[in-house]
C-alpha positions in Angstrom: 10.8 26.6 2.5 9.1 24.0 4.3 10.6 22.9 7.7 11.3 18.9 7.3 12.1 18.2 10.7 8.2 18.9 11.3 6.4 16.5 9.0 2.9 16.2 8.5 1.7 13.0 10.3 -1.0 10.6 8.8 -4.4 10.2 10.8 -5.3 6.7 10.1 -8.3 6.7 12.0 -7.2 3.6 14.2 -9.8 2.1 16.5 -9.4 1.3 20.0 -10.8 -2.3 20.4 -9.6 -3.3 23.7 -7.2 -2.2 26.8 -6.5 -4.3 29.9 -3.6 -4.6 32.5 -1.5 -7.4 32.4 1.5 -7.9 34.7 1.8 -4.2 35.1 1.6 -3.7 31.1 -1.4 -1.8 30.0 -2.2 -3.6 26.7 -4.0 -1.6 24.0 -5.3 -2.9 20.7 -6.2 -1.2 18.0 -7.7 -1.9 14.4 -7.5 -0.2 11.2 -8.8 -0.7 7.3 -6.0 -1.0 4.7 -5.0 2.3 3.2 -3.2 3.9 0.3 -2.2 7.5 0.5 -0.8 9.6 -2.6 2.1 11.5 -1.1 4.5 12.1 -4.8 4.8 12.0 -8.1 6.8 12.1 -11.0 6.5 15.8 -12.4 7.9 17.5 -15.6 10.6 20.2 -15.3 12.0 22.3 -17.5 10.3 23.1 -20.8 7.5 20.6 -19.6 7.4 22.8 -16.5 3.5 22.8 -15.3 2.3 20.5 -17.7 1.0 16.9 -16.0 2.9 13.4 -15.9 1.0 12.6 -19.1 3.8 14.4 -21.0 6.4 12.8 -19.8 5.0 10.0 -21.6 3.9 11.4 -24.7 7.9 13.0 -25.0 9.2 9.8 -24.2 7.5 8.3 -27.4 8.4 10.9 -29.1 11.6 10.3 -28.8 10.9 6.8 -29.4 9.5 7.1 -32.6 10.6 10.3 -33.7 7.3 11.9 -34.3 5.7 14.7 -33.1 4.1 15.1 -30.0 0.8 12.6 -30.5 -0.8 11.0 -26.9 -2.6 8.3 -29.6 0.7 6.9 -29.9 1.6 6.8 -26.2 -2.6 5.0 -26.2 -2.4 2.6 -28.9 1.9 1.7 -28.6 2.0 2.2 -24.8 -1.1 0.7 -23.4 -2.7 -1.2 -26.2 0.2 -3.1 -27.4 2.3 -2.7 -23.8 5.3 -1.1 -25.0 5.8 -0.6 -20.9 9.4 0.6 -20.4 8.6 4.3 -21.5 5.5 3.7 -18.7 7.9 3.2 -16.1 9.6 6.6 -16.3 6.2 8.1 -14.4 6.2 6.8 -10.8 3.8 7.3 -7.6 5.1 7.5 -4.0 2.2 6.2 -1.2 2.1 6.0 2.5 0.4 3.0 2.8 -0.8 1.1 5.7 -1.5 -2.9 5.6 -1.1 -5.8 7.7 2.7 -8.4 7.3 0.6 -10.8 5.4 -0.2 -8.3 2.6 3.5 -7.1 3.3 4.0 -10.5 2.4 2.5 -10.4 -1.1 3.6 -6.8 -2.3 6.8 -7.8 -1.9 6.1 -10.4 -4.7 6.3 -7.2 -6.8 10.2 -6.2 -7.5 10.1 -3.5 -9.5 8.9 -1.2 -6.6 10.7 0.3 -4.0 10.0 0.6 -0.9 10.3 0.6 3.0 8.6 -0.4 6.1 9.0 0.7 9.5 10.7 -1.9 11.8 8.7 -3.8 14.4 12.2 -3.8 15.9 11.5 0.1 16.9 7.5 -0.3 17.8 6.9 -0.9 21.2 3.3 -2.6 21.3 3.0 -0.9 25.2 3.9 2.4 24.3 2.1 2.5 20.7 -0.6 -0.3 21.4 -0.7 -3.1 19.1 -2.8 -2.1 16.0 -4.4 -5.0 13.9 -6.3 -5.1 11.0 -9.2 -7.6 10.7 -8.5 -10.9 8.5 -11.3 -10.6 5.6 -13.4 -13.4 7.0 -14.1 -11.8 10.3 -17.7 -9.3 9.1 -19.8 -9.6 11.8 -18.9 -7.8 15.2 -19.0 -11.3 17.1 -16.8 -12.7 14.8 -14.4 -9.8 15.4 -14.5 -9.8 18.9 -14.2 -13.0 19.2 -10.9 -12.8 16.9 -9.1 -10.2 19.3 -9.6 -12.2 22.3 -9.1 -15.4 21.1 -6.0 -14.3 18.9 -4.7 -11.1 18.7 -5.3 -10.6 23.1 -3.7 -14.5 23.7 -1.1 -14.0 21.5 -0.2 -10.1 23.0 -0.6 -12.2 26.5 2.7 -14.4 25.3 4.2 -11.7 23.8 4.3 -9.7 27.4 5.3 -12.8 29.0 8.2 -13.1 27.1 9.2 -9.9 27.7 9.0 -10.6 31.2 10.3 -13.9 31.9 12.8 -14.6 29.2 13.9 -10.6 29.3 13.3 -11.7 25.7 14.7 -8.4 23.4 11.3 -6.8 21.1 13.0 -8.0 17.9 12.2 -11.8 19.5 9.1 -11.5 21.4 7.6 -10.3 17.8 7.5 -13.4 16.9 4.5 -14.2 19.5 2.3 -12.0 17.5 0.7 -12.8 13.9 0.6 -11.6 10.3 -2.3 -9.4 11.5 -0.4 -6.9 12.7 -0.8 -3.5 10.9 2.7 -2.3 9.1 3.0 1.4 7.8 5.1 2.1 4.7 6.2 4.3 1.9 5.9 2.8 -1.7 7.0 3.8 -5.1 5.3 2.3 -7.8 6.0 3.1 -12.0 2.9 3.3 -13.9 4.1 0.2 -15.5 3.9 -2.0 -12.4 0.7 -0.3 -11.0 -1.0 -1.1 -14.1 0.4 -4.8 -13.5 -0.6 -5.1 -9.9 -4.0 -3.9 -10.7 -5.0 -6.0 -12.9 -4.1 -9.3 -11.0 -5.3 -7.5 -7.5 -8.0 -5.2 -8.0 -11.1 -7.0 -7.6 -13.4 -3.6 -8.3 -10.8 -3.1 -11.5 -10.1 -6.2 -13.1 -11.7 -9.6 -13.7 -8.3 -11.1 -12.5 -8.2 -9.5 -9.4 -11.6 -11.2 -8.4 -9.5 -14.4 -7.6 -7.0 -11.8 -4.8 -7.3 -11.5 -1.7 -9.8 -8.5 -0.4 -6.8 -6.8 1.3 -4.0 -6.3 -0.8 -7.0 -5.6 -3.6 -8.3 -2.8 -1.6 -5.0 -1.5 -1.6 -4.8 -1.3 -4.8 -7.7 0.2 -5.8 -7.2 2.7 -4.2 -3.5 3.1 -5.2 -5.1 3.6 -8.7 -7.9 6.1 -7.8 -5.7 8.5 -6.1 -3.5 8.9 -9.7 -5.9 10.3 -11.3 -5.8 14.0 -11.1 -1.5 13.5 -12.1 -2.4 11.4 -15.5 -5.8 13.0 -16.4 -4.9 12.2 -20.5 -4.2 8.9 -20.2 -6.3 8.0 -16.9 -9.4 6.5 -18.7 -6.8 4.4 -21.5 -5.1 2.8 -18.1 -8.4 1.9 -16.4 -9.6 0.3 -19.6 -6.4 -1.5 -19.9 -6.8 -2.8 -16.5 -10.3 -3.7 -16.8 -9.0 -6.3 -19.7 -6.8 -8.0 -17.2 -5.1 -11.0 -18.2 -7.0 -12.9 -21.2 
């Protein structure tokens, strides 16, 4: 039995960018790229005990169409045709990390669940303030210049805030931008991830070309880490994705 009070925590390789005293406050920022993390998934119990998520599919059309056990069906009625509400009985949990603007735009996406952690309980002097890059800023002077000129001035008010006003965190926040980095834990039915996908993913879908970068990586990657759970039907849902919107 595994002891939950002891959690495995995620290494997301931050980088330490800067660290200066200011009024007594030793700021810290840090950057990170945006990740997607498989940590669950939807798995078959019972007489479907040690197969894959595939079969929950393929018994869900089963009983759909009251036919034997065929995965074409799930293929050409499922993906083909999008017959998506026996899709969204398989769904994906991720630790994800991202910054509020992409927080922003998943939200768009209602038929998740999921839940971020509060800025209200992350102290940017104890943890450092961790950023991640807007997509326009490639070159290291353009970086560099984007933490001092933004993320540093903007940490700068946030302190004085604090100080001055005696300004609680859940206000001064509002000093800093949409650059901040957010953790959270996602679930996502096949159905949706499919959607997502192929309006997000760039690398995936002609759609996603017209996303922006971040929330594309994101989802990219959200795709590639199903694959070993829905190894029948992985190659029909990439293919499907790769159609995107005609």
């Amino acid at each position: 039995m595994y002891d939950l009070s002891k959690l495995p925590q995620r290494d997301w390789n931050k980088t330490l960018e800067h660290e200066e005293v200011y009024r007594g406050k030793t700021l810290r920022i840090y950057s990170v790229a945006p990740q997607a993390h498989i940590i669950g998934v939807t798995q078959p119990v019972g007489m479907l005990e040690g197969y894959s998520a595939d079969a929950i599919l393929v018994k869900a059309f089963e009983k759909n169409y009251k036919t034997p056990s065929k995965p074409g069906v799930v293929d050409k009625y499922g993906f083909e045709q999008m017959h998506g509400e026996p899709l969204e009985l398989v769904s994906f949990q991720y630790e994800c990390i991202f910054d509020r603007a992409t927080e922003a735009e998943m939200n768009r996406y209602r038929h998740n669940s999921k839940n971020y952690e509060s800025s209200r309980y992350v102290d940017p002097f104890k943890h450092g303030l961790t950023v991640v890059f807007p997509d326009d800023c490639v070159t290291d002077e353009q970086k560099f210049d984007f933490m001092h000129d933004v993320v540093l001035e903007a940490f700068f008010r946030y302190t004085d805030a604090i100080l001055d006003n005696g300004a609680k965190k859940q206000a001064a926040r509002r000093r800093l931008g949409t650059y901040q980095a957010v953790e959270s834990v996602f679930s996502i039915n096949l159905r949706s991830l499919w959607h997502m996908a192929r309006q997000r993913s760039a690398e995936l879908s002609p759609n996603g070309k017209e996303a922006e970068p971040q929330i594309g990586d994101v989802m990219t990657q959200a795709v590639y880490a199903i694959e070993p759970y829905l190894p029948r039907f992985y190659g029909t849902l990439l293919e499907q994705i790769g159609k995107g919107y005609r």
